[in-house]
C-alpha positions in Angstrom: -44.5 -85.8 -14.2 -41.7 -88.1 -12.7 -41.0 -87.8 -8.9 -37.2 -88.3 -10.0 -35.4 -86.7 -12.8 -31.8 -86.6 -14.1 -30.2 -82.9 -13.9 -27.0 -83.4 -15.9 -26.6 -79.2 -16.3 -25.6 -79.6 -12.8 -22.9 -83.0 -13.1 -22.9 -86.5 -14.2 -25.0 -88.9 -11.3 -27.5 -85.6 -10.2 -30.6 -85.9 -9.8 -33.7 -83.8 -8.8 -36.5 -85.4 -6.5 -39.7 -83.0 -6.5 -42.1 -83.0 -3.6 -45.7 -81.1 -3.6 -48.1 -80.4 -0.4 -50.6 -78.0 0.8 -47.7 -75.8 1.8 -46.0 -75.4 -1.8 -43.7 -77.5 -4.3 -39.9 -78.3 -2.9 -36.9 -79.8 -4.5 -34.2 -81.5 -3.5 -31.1 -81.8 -5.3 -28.8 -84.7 -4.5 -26.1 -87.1 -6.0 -25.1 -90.6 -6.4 -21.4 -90.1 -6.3 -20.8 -93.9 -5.2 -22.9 -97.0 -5.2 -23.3 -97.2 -1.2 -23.5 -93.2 -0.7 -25.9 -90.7 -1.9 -25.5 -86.9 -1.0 -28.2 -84.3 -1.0 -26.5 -81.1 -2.4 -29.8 -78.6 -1.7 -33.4 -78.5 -0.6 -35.5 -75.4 -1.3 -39.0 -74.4 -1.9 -40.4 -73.5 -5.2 -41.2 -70.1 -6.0 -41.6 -70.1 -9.6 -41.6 -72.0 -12.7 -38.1 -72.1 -13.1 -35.3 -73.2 -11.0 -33.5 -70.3 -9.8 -30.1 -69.7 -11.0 -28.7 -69.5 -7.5 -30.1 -72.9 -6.6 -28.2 -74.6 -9.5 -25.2 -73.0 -8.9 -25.5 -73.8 -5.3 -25.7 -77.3 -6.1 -22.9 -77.2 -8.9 -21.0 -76.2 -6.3 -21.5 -78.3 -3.7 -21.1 -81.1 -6.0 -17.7 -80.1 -6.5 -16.7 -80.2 -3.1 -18.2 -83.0 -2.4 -16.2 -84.8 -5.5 -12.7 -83.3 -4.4 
């Protein structure tokens, strides 16, 4: 499984960067809104299989602040 992977349910440019330890999985969530910036939108811990609904949307929505 990629480290990387595109999330385009969330916008255009998102991407999801996974991370595993002892301790649990973790994602992080950012964006490359402009060639010389990239912005993490959220972090969190894994608990289960799938992403959490509230995760996404608190991305999606960061996203959009970020891009206004």
């Amino acid at each position: 499984m990629p480290f990387s992977r595109p999330m385009p349910g969330i916008g255009r440019s998102v991407h999801e960067l996974r991370l595993k330890d002892r301790s649990g999985q973790y994602r992080v969530v950012y964006a490359l809104v402009r060639r010389d910036a990239v912005h993490v939108l959220h972090a969190f811990k894994k608990a289960s299989r799938a992403t959490p609904a509230t995760n996404l949307a608190l991305a999606k929505a960061r996203l959009k602040e970020v891009m206004s």
